[in-house]
KEKOL-738477 format. One record per residue (C-alpha): y negated, z, x. Coordinates in steps of 0.2 Angstrom, whole numbers, padded with zeros to 4 digits, always signed. Each point is the difference from the previous one (the first is absolute). Layout:
REM residues N
YZX;...
***
This chain:
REM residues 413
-0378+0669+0575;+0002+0003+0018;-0017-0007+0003;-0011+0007-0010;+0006+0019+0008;-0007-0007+0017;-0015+0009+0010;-0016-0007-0004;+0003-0012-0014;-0013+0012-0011;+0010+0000-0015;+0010+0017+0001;-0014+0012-0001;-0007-0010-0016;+0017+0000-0008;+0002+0019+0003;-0019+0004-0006;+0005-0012-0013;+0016+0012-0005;-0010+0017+0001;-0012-0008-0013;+0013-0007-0011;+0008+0020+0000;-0017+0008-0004;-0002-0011-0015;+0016+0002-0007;+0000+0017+0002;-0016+0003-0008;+0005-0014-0014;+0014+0009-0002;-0009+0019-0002;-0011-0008-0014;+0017-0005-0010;+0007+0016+0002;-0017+0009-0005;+0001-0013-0017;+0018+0001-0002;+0003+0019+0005;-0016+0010+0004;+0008+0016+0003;+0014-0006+0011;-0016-0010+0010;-0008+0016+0004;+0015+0008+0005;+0001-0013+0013;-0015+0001+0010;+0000+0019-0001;-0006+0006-0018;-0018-0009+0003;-0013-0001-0013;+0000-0016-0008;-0018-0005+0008;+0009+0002+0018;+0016-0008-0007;-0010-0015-0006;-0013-0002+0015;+0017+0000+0012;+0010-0013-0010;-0018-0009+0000;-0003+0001+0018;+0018-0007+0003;-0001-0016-0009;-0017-0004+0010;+0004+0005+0014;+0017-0008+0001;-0009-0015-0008;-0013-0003+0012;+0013+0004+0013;+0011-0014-0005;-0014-0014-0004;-0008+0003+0019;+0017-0001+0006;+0006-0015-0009;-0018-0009+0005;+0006+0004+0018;+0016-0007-0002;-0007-0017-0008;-0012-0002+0013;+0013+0005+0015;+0013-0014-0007;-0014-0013-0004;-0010+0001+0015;+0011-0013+0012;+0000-0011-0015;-0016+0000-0007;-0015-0016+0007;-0010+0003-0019;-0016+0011+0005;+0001+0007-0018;+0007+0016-0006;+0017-0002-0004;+0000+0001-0019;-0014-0013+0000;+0010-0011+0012;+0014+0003-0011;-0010-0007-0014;-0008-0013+0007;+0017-0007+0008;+0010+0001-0019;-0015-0006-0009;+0001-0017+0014;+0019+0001-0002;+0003-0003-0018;-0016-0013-0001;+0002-0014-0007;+0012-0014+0010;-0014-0015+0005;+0007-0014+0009;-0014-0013+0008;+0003-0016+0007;-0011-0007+0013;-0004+0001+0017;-0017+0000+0013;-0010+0013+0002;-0001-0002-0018;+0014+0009-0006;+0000+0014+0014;-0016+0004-0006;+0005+0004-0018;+0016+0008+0006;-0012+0012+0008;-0008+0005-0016;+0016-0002-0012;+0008+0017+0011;-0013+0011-0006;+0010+0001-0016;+0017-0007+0003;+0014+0001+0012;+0012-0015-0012;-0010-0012+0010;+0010-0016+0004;-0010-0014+0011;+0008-0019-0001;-0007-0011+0013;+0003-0018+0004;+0011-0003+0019;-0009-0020+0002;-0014+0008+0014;+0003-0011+0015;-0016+0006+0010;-0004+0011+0012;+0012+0015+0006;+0008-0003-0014;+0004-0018+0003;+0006+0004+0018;+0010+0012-0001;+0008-0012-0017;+0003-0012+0012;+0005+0009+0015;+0013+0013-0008;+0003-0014-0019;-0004+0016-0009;-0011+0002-0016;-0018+0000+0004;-0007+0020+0001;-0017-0003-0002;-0003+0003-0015;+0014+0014-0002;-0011+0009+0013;-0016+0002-0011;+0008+0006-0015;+0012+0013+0009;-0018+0007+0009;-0005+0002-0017;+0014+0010-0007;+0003+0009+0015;-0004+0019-0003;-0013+0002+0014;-0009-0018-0004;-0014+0003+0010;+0007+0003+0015;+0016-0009-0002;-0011-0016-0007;-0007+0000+0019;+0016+0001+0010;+0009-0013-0010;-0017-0011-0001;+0000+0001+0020;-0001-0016+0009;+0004-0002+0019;-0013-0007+0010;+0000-0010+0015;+0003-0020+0005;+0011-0009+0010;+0018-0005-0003;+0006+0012+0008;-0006+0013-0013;+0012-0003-0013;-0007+0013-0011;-0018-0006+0000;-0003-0002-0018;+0013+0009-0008;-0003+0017-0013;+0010+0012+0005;+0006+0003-0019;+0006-0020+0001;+0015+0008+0017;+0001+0015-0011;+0009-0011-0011;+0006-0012+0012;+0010+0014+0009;+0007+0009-0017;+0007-0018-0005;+0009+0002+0018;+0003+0016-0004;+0007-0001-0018;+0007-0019+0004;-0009-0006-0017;-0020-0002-0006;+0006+0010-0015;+0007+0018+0007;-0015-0004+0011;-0010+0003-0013;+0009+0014-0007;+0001+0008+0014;-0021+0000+0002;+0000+0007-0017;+0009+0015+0007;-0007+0000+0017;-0019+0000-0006;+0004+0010-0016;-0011-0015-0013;-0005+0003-0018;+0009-0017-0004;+0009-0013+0004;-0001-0017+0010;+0011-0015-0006;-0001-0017+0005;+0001-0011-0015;+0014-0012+0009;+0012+0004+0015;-0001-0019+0003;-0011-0006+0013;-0012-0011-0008;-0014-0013+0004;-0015-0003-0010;-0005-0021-0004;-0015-0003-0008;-0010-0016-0006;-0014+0001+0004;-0017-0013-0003;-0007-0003+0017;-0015-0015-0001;+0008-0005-0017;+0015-0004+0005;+0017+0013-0002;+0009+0007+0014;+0013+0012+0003;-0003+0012+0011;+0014+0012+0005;+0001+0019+0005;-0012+0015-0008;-0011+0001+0017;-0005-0019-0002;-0006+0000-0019;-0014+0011+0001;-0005-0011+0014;+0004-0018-0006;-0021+0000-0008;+0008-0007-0017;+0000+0004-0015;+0019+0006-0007;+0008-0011-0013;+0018+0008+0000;+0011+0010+0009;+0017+0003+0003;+0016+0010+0012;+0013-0006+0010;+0013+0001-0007;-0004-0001-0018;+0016+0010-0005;-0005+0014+0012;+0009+0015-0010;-0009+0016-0004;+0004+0016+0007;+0008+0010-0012;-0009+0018+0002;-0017-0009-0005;+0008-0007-0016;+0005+0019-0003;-0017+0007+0002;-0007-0014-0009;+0008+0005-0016;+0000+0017+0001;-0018+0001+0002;-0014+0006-0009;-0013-0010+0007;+0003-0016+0010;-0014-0007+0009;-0006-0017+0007;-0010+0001+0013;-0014+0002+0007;+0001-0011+0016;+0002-0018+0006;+0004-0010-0017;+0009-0014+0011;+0006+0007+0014;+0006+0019-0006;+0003+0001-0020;+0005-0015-0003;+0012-0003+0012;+0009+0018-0007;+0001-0010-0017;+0007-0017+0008;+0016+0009+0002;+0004-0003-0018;+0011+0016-0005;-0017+0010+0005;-0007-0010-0012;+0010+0001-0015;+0002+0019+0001;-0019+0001+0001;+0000-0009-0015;+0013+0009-0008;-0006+0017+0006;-0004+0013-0014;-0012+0010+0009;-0019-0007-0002;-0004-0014+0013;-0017-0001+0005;-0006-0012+0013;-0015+0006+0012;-0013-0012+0005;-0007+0001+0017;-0018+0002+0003;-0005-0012+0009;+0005-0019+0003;+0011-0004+0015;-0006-0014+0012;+0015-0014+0002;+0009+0007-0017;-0012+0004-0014;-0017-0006+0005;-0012-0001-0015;+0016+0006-0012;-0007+0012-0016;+0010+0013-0008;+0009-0012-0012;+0002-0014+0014;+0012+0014+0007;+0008+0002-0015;+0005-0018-0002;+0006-0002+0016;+0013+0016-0004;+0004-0010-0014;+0007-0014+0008;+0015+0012+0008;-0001+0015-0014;+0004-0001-0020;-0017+0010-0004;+0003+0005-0017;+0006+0015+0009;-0013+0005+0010;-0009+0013-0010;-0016+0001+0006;-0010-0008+0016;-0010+0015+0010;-0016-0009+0009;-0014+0009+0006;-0018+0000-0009;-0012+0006+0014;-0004-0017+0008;-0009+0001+0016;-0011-0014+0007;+0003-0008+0019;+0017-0003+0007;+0008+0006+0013;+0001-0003+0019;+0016-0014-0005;-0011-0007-0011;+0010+0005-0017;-0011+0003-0015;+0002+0015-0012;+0011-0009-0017;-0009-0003-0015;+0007+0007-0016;+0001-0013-0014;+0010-0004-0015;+0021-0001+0000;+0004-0014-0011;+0015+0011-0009;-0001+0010-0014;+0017+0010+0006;-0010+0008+0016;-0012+0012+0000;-0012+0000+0011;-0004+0019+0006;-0016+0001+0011;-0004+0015+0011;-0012+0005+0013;+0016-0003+0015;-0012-0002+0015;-0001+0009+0019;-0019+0003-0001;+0000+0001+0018;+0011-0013+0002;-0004-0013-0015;+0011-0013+0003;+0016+0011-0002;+0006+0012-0014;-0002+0018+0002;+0016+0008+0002;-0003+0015-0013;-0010-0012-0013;+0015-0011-0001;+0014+0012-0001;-0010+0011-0015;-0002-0015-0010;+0019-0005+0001;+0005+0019-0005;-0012-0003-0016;+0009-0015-0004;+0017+0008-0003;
***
């Protein structure tokens, strides 16, 4: 209390204005009750006036004490807000805006890539319950350096989601995208994003990858959470067709590369235990989503960590799987909308997806990698529905647009 009395904090002078307007309205609130109640003795306090005079007193109180004590309770809004306050909208909109986000509905998505941070980006336009499971197998990279150097979980991919939840995403998208430049080994932090030590040095800090990533929810302020969907190190091993004959190729970074086409997959260890805030969030949400991104190397390694997988299938909210654009070279060359499917099946019980979300605006040409926009064509299932939406980036056609993509899943619930 001893605070607020201080010189110069601008309260005191509201809060006293405030008082005086309070007093003039009740006085003039309470001369129009006497006048109601007691006319006579109303008169007899304010000097024997004639009743117009009475009345245009008691009337020029209540607005005047009114107006008085609305200006001086906007002052005192603004005074106390002001060193808390990052939203450009007036305050009741803001306050709007941020309830209306705060009791939307709890979407949970599972992914990774570019993919997944891209619809992330769209999803907090009208929700804040956003919870982001991504898969811990990257071994590439920053990622993959800073995994072997420090045996922590890969950040990578922690990295692009928390830039897209982060409250000032533009700006914070390019500091944690940052790369350091340079060559030579003497330049240890050539090739590192800054947001990949931002972690590093919290899991120092809070001695586990988990507080680290609490602690980046508070210290960045996101619309959502980041969980990995295991706290176990794991290794993807895929067979892959190489020439016609099957190999296995080991690590995330080498799949994409091995120029094969993917017959199965699989983590090391199989028994890999899921972590237990995804499971949460997976049944308590409203909407749970596959996707989009990399369908070997970031969604299904999230569902290969089997408890994720049954609690998807036994989640009551709508589960929807999203389709990606366009094909990717080493993974899903030539695949159409229902090859994308099938190969979902193979790790996922799909009677309980709800629907398939593929985009209907197919562009001609691919794209600088090569990868061709995907096809839509029939889903051999009468249980899914196939929902079809115009989901592109005009200018950028082989990815979806962030605001398409995040309408169309609101629609669907």
């Amino acid at each position: 209390m001893i605070e607020w009395l201080k010189i110069g904090i601008g309260v005191k002078r509201w809060l006293a204005a405030l008082t005086i307007g309070a007093l003039l309205f009740g006085m003039g609130f309470t001369l129009i009750l006497l006048w109601l109640f007691n006319p006579s003795a109303a008169l007899d306090i304010l000097f024997n006036l004639e009743q117009p005079s009475f009345l245009a007193a008691a009337i020029t109180s209540i607005v005047a004490g009114g107006l008085l004590s609305l200006f001086a309770i906007s002052r005192i809004v603004d005074v106390v807000t002001a060193p808390f306050s990052e939203d450009k909208r007036d305050l009741a909109s803001a306050i709007l805006y941020y309830q209306a986000r705060h009791r939307g509905p709890k979407i949970v998505a599972i992914g990774g890539g570019t993919g997944l941070s891209n619809l992330l980006r769209g999803l907090t336009q009208y929700t804040n319950n956003i919870t982001a499971i991504v898969t811990v197998a990257d071994d590439g990279g920053s990622s993959g350096r800073l995994r072997r150097e420090f045996g922590m979980l890969p950040p990578g991919d922690f990295r692009n989601n928390i830039a897209a939840l982060s409250r000032d995403e533009a700006l914070m998208a390019r500091l944690l995208q940052y790369r350091f430049g340079g060559t030579g080994k003497e330049n240890s932090l050539s090739g590192h994003a800054f947001g990949n030590l931002l972690i590093t040095a919290l899991v120092g800090l809070t001695g586990s990858f988990e507080d680290a990533l609490l602690a980046t929810r508070k210290v960045l302020s996101l619309r959502g959470q980041v969980f990995p969907s295991t706290l176990t190190p794991i290794n993807l091993v895929a067979d892959v067709q190489i020439d016609g004959k099957l190999r296995k190729i080991e690590g995330e970074s080498k799949i994409g590369h091995a120029n094969g086409i993917i017959r199965e997959i699989e983590i090391i260890p199989p028994d890999a235990r899921a972590y237990p805030d995804a499971i949460r969030a997976i049944l308590a949400a409203d909407l749970v989503i596959l996707g989009p991104g990399s369908l070997f190397t970031s969604i299904i390694p999230n569902l290969l960590v089997k408890d994720i997988a049954k609690a998807v299938e036994s989640a009551p909210g709508k589960v929807v799987y999203v389709c990606n654009v366009a094909s990717q070279a080493g993974e899903t060359e030539s695949y159409t909308v229902s090859d994308h499917v099938t190969q979902l099946g193979n790790y996922l019980d799909l009677d309980q997806l709800s629907c398939v979300l593929a985009n209907s605006k197919i562009h001609d040409g691919a794209d600088q990698h090569g990868n061709l926009p995907i096809r839509l064509d029939h889903i051999d299932s009468q249980s899914i529905e196939l929902v079809q939406r115009d989901l592109v980036d005009d200018g950028k056609p082989w990815r979806h647009d962030t605001k398409k993509l995040a309408e169309a899943l609101i629609k669907l619930l």
